[in-house]
C-alpha positions as CSV (number, residue, x, y, z in Angstrom):
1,X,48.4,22.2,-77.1
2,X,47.2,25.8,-76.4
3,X,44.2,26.2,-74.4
4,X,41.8,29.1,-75.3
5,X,42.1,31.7,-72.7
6,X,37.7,32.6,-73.8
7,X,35.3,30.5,-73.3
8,X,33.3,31.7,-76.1
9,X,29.9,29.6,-75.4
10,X,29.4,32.3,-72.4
11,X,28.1,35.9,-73.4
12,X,30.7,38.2,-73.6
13,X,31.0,42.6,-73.2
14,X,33.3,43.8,-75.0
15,X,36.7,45.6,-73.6
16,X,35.7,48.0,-70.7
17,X,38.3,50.9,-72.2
18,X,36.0,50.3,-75.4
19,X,33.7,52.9,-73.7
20,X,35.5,55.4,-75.2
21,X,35.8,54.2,-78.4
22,X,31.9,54.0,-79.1
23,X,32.0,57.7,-77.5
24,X,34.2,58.5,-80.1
25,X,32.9,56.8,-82.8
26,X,28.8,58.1,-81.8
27,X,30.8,61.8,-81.3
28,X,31.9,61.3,-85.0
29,X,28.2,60.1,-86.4
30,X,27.0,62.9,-84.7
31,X,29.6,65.5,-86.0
32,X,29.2,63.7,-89.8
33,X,25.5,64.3,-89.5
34,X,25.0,67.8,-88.2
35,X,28.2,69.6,-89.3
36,X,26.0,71.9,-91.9
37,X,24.4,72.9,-88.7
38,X,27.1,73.4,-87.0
39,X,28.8,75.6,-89.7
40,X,26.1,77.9,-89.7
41,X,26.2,78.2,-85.5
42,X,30.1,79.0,-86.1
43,X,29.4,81.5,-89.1
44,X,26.5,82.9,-87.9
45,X,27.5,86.6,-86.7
46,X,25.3,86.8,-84.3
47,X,26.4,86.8,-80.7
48,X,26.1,84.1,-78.1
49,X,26.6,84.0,-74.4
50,X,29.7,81.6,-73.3
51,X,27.6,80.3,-70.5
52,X,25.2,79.1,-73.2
53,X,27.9,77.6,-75.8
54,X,29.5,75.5,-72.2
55,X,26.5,74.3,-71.0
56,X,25.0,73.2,-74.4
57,X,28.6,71.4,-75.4
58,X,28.7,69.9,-71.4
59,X,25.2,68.6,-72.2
60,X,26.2,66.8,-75.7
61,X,29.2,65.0,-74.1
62,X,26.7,63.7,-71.3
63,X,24.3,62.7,-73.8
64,X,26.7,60.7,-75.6
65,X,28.5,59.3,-72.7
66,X,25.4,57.8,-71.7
67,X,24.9,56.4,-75.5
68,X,28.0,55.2,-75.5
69,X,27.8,53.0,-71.9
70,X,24.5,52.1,-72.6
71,X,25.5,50.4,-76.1
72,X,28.3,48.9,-74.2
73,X,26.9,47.2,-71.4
74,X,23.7,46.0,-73.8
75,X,26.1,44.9,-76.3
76,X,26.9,40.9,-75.8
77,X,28.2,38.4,-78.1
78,X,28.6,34.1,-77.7
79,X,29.0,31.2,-79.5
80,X,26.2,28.4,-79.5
81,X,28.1,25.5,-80.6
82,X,25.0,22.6,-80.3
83,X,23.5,25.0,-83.4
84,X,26.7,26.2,-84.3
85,X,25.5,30.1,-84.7
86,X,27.5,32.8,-83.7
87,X,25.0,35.2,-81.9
88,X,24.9,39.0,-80.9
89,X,22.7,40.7,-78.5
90,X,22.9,44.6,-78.6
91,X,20.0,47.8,-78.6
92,X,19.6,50.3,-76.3
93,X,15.8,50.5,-76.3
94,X,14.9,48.4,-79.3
95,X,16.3,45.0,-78.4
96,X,17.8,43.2,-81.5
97,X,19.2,39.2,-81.7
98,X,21.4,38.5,-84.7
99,X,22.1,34.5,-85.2
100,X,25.0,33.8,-88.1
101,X,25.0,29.7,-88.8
102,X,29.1,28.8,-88.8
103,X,29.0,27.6,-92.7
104,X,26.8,31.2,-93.9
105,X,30.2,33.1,-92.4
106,X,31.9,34.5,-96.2
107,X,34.9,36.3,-94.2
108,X,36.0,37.5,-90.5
109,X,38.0,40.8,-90.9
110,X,39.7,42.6,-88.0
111,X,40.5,46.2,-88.2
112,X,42.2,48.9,-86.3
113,X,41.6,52.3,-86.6
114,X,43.4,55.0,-85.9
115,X,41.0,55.7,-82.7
116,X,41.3,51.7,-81.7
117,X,45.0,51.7,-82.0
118,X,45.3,54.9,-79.4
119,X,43.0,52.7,-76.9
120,X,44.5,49.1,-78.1
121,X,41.1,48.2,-79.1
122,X,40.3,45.5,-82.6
123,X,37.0,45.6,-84.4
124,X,35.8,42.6,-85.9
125,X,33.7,41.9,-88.5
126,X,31.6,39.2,-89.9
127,X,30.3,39.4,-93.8
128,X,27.9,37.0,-94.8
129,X,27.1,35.7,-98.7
130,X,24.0,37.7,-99.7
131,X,24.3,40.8,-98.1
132,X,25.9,44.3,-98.7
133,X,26.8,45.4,-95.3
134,X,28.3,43.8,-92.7
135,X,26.3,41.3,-90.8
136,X,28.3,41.4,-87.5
137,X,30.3,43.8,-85.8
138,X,32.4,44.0,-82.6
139,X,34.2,47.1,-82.2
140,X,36.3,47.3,-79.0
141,X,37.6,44.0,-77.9
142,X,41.3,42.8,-77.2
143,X,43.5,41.7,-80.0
144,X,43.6,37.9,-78.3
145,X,40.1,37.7,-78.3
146,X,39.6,39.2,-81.3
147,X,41.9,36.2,-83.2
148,X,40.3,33.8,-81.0
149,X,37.1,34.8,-82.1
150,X,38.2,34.6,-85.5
151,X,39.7,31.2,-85.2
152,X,36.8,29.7,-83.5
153,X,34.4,31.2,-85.7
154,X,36.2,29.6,-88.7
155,X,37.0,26.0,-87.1
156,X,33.4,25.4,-86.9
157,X,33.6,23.1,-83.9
158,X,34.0,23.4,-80.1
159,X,36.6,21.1,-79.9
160,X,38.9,22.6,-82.7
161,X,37.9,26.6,-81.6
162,X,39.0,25.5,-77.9
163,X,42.8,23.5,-78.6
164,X,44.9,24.4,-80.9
165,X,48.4,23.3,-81.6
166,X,51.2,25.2,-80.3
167,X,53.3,24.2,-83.7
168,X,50.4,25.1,-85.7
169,X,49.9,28.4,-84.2
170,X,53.5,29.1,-84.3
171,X,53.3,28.6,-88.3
172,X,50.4,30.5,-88.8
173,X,52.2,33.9,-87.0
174,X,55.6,33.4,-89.0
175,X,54.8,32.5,-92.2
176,X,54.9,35.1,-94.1
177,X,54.1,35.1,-98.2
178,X,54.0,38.4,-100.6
179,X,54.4,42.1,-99.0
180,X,53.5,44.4,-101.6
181,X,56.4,46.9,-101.5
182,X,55.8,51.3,-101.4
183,X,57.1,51.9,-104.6
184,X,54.8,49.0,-106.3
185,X,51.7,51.0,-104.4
186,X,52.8,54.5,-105.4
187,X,53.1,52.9,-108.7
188,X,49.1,51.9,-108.9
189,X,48.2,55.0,-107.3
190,X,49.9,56.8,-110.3
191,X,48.5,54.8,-113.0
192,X,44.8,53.6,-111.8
193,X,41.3,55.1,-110.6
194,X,41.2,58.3,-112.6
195,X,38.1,58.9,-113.2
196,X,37.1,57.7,-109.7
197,X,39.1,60.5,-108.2
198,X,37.8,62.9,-110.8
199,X,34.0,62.3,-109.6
200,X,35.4,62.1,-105.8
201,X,36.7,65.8,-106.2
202,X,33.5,67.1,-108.2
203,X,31.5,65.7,-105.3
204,X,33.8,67.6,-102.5
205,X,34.0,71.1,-104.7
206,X,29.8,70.8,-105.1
207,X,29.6,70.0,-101.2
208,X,31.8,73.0,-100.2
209,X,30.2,74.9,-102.5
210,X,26.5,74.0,-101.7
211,X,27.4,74.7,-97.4
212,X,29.2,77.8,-98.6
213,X,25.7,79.6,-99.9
214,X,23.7,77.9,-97.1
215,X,25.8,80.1,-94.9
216,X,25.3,83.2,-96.7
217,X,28.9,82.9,-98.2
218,X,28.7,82.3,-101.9
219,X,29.8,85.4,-103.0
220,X,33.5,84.0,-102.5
221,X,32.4,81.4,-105.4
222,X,31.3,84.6,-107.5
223,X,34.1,86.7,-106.9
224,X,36.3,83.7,-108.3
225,X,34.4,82.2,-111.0
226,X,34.5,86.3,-111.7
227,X,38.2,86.6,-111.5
228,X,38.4,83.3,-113.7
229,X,36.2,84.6,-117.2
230,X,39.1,87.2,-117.1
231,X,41.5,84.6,-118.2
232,X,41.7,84.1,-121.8
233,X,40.2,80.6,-122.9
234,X,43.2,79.0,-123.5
235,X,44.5,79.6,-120.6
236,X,41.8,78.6,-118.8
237,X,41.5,75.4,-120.1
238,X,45.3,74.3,-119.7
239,X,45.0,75.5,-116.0
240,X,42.5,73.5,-115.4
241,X,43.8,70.3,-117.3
242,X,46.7,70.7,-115.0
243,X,45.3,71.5,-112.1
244,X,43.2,68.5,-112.3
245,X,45.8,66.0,-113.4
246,X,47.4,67.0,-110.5
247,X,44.7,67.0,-108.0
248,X,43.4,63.3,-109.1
249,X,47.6,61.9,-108.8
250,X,47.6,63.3,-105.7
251,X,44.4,62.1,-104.7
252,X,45.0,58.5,-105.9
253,X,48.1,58.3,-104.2
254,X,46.8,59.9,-100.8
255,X,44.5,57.3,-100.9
256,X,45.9,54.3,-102.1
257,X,49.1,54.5,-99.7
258,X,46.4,55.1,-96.4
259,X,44.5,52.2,-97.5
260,X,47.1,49.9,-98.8
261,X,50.2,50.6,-97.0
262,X,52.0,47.9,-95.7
263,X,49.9,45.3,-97.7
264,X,51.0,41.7,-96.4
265,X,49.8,38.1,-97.2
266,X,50.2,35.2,-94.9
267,X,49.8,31.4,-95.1
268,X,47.0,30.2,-92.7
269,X,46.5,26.8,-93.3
270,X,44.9,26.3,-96.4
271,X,43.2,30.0,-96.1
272,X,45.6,33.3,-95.9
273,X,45.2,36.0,-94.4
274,X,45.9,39.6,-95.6
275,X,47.1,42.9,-93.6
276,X,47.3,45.9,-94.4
277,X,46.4,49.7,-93.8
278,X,48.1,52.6,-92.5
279,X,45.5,54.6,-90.3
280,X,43.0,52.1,-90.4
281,X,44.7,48.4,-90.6
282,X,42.4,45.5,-91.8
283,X,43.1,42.2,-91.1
284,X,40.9,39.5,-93.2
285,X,41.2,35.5,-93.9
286,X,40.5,34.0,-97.2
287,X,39.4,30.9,-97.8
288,X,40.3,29.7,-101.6
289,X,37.2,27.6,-101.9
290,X,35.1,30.4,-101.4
291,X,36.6,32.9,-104.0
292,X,34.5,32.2,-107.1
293,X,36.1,34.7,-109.9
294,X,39.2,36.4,-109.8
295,X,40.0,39.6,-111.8
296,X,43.4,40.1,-112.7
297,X,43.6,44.4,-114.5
298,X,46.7,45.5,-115.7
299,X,46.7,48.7,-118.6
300,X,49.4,50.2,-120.3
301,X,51.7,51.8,-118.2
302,X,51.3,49.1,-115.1
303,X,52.6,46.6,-118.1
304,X,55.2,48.7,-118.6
305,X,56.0,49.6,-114.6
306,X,55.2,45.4,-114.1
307,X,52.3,45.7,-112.4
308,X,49.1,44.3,-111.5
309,X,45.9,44.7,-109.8
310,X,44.3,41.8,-108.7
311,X,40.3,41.6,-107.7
312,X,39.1,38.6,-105.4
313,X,35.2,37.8,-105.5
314,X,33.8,35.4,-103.2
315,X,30.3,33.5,-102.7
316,X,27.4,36.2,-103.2
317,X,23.7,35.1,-103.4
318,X,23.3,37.3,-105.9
319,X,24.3,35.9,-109.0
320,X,24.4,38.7,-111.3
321,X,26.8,40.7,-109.1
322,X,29.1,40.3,-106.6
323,X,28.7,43.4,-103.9
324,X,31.7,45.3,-102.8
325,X,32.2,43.6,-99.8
326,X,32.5,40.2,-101.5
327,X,35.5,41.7,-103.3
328,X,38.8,42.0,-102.1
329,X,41.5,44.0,-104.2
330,X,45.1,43.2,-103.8
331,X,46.8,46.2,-105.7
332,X,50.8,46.7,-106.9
333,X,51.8,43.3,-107.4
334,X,54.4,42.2,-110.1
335,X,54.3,39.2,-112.6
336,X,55.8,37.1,-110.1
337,X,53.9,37.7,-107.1
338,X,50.6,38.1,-109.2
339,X,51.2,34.2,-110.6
340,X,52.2,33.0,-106.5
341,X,48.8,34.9,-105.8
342,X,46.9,32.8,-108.2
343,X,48.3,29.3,-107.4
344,X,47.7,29.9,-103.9
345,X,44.1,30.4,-104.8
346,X,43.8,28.0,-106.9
347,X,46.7,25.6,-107.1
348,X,47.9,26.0,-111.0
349,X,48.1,29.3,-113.9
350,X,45.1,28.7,-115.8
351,X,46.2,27.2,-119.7
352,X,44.3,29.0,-122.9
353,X,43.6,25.7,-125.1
354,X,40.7,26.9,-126.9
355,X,39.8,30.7,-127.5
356,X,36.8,31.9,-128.3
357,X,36.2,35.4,-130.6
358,X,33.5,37.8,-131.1
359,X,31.7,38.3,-134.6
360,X,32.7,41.6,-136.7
361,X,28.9,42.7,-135.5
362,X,30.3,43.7,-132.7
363,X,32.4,45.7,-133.5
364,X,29.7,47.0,-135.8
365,X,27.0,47.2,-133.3
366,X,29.4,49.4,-130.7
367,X,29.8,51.8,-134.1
368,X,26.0,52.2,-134.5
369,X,25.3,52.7,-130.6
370,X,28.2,54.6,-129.5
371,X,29.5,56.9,-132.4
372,X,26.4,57.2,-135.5
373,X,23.6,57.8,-132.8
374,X,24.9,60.1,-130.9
375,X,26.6,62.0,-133.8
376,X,23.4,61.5,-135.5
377,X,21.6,63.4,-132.3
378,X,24.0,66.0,-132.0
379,X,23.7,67.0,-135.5
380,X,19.9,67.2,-134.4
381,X,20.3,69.6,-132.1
382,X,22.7,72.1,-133.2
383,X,20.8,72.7,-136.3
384,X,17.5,73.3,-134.2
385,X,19.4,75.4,-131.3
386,X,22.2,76.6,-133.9
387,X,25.0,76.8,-131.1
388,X,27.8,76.3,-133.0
389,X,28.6,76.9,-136.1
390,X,29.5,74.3,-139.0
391,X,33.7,74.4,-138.6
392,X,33.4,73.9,-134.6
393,X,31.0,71.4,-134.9
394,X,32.6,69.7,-138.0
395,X,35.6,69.0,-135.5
396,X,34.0,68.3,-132.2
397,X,32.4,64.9,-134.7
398,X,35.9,64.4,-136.1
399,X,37.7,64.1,-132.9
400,X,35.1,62.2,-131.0
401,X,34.8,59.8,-134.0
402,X,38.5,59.5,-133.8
403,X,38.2,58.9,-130.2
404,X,35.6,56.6,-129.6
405,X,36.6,54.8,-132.3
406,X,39.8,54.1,-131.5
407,X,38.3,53.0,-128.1
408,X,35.9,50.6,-129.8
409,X,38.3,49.2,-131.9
410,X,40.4,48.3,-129.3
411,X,38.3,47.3,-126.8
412,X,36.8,44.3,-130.0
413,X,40.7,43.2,-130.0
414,X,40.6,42.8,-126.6
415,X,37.5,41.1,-126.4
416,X,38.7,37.1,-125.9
417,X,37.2,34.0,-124.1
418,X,39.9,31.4,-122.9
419,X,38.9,27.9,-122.4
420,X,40.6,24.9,-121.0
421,X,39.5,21.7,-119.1
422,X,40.0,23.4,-115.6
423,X,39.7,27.0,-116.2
424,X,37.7,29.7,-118.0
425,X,39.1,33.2,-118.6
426,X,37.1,36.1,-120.0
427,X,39.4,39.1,-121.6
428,X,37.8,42.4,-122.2
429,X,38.6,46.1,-121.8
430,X,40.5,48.9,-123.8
431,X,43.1,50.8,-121.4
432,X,41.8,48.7,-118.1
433,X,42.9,45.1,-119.8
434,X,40.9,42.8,-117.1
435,X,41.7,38.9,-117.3
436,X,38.3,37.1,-115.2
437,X,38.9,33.8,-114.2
438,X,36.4,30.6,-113.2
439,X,36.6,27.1,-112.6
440,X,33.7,25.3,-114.5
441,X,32.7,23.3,-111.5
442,X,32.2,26.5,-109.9
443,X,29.4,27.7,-112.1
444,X,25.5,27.7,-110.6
445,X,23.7,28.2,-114.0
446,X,24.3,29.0,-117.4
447,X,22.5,31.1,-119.9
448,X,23.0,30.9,-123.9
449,X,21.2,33.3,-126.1
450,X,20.6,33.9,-129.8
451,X,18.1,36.3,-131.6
452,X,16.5,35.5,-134.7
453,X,17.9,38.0,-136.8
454,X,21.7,35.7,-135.3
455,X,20.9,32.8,-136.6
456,X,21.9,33.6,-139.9
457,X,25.0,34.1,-139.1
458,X,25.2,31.8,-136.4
459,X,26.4,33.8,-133.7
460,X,24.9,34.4,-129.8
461,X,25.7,34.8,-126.4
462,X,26.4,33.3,-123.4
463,X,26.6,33.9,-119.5
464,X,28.1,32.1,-116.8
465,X,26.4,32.5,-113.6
466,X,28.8,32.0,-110.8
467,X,28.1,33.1,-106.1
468,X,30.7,35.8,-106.8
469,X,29.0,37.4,-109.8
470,X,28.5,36.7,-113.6
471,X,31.1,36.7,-116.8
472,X,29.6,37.4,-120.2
473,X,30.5,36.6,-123.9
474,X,28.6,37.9,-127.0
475,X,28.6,37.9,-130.7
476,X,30.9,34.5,-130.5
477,X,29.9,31.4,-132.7
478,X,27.2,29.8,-131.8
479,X,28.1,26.1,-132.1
480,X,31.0,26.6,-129.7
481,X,29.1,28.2,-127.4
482,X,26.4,25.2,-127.3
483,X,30.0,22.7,-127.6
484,X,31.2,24.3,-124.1
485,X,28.1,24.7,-122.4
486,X,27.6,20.6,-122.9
487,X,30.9,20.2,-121.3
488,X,30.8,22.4,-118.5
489,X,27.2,21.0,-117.2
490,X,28.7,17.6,-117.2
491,X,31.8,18.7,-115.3
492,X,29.5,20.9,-112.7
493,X,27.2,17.8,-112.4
494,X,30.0,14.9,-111.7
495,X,32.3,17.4,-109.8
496,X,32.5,16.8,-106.3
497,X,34.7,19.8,-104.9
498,X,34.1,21.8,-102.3
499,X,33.0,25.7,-103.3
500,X,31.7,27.2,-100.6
């Protein structure tokens, strides 16, 4: 047996060097929050004494010095084990308590950034169900503590957090599962996230842009925005179709490889843990009973390259939607790790025994909203504003008819509900194919609906409440809908797993 080198039931600081990681860390708040001032001190033409520019930057790394001792030595954390909470004590001036009960703890994550690996430093994290931040977090301690903190956190007793087994502990270090390769990751970050990275760039050029004419500098926009109406259109617009193809590749892949490099599963017991990260590296522990959905999106060229994204939601108290940080993406995966993923979650590759389809109304109904309204509007508009003329506008209809229907049409194909004994799969999407997967037993409520103008027809729609989030399924027949529902309640009420 191993014996714990903490004693975790006594309040503990974290690591003295950490000093200098909250100074860095308060430096970069700082920096984040008044860098439009500081652009206009640096751009501003007047002239300022050097004694001045010293004495004020000698006075700022004072100021946060003290910050940053101050929220070190006030910063304590303990375990009490007779009420089995893990407890932090931290505040400078406003004194704050924060008590997390053993079984409320959704995942412990620890993470190394680029200014904790210089200093050797782990932060740790706690997330809790029902929350979209982080509930706890410890950013400069050891890497032993910070695993010993994690594995007493998640043994829930004394007695297990203080011995562990030196077989056991041997296992847990060497057994190593998937490792999502480079080329698999450059693979994702070539095929996934487009419009993402479109809106990320939009949001960078309007920042620049906006602190350019704070500063008294937006005649450089001018000048090229000038230069650009000189272009002929055509050559405008290809330009900037390339330009941003390229921009959005490179950003997806700049981002994707710093986030995901490296990307390795291990067994831990029944839970497993997952590393990965190549400035900052993230190391988090799943357990299977906890994960409530899981999202498996592949689209047309990852078929083709063999690869998968895969989405992990666990308990939420929110039962419409899980928040980010009850999901957990594992990206680049191939057909065979993607299925050892799944079984390790949850033992067996769900079956399809009955399937469930959506009524032609739907199909209908995405028609009406999505292509005749809006056409309908634009139609509206450009004969009250004439701004174009009949030909242009004649084509801009055709091809988005063409378009958005094709999407439409597509996206009804998709549009499937799996069922089996043990497992419930939702299919949806029309380039982003996403597979959704529950176990019945899993599901907290359940809600069927049907309008009266449906029951003609006899179709409705059903949702499946779940503590990871929600899946959905409309326009389907009605009398299989109320068929299924009758089976899953008796299977959630005689069920006695374990889900959280």
């Amino acid at each position: 047996m191993i014996q714990s080198n903490f004693d975790f039931s006594i309040p503990q600081r974290q690591s003295l060097i950490g000093i200098f990681v909250l100074f860095a860390n308060t430096l970069q708040k700082s920096i984040r929050a008044l860098w439009p001032i500081i652009l206009v001190f640096v751009f501003n033409n007047k002239e300022y004494k050097p004694f001045f520019i010293y004495l004020t930057i000698f006075g700022i790394v004072v100021l946060i010095t003290i910050i940053a001792f101050l929220r070190y030595w006030f910063f304590k954390f303990y375990i009490d084990y007779q009420l089995e909470e893990f407890v932090i004590e931290s505040g400078i001036f406003n004194k704050t308590k924060t008590t997390i009960p053993f079984h409320k703890i959704q995942k412990v994550t620890i993470d190394q950034s680029l200014i904790q690996r210089i200093f050797s430093v782990h932060k740790l994290e706690l997330d809790t169900a029902g929350s979209d931040k982080k509930e706890a977090s410890i950013k400069a301690i050891s890497q032993q503590m910070a695993v010993e903190l994690k594995r007493s956190l998640l043994e829930n007793t004394k007695e297990k957090a203080l011995l562990v087994p030196e077989t056991e502990l041997v296992e847990r270090q060497d057994e190593s599962f998937i490792t999502i390769s480079l080329p698999s990751l450059l693979k994702i970050g070539i095929t996934s996230n487009y419009l993402i990275s479109f809106i990320y760039l939009i949001g960078i050029f309007s920042t620049i842009s906006e602190n350019l004419k704070q500063i008294g500098k937006e005649n450089l926009i001018d000048e090229n925005i000038n230069q650009l109406e000189r272009l002929p259109i055509v050559s405008l617009l290809l330009g900037f179709l390339i330009f941003s193809f390229t921009a959005i590749i490179i950003t997806n892949l700049v981002i994707t490889v710093l986030k995901y490099f490296n990307f390795t599963i291990k067994k831990d017991g029944k839970s497993f843990v997952l590393t990965y990260g190549l400035l900052n590296i993230k190391n988090t522990i799943i357990n299977p009973e906890k994960v409530q959905i899981i999202k498996i999106t592949q689209n047309f060229f990852q078929k083709k390259l063999n690869i998968n994204t895969i989405e992990i939601f666990q308990a939420s108290s929110d039962m419409k939607r899980a928040s980010v940080k009850d999901r957990t993406k594992i990206p680049g995966c191939n057909t065979t790790e993607k299925e050892q993923i799944v079984k390790l979650i949850i033992n067996r590759l769900p079956a399809k025994e009955v399937t469930l389809y959506p009524n032609i109304r739907k199909l209908l109904i995405g028609i009406l909203f999505f292509i005749i309204l809006p056409v309908s509007i634009g139609i509206v508009i450009n004969y009250t504003t004439n701004r174009f003329p009949v030909n242009a506008i004649g084509l801009m209809i055709s091809l988005y008819s063409l378009i958005m229907g094709l999407i439409l049409f597509i996206s009804y194909k998709n549009y499937r509900l799996f069922i089996s004994d043990e497992f419930i799969v939702q299919q949806s999407g029309a380039w982003d194919i996403d597979h959704k997967i529950i176990m019945p037993y899993k599901i907290q409520a359940i809600k069927t609906q049907q309008f009266f103008w449906q029951k003609l027809t006899n179709i409705g729609s059903i949702e499946l409440y779940t503590a990871g989030g929600r899946i959905s399924f409309s326009t389907a027949n009605f009398e299989e809908i109320k068929e299924q529902v009758n089976k899953w309640l008796y299977q959630v009420e005689v069920s006695k797993e374990n889900w959280m």
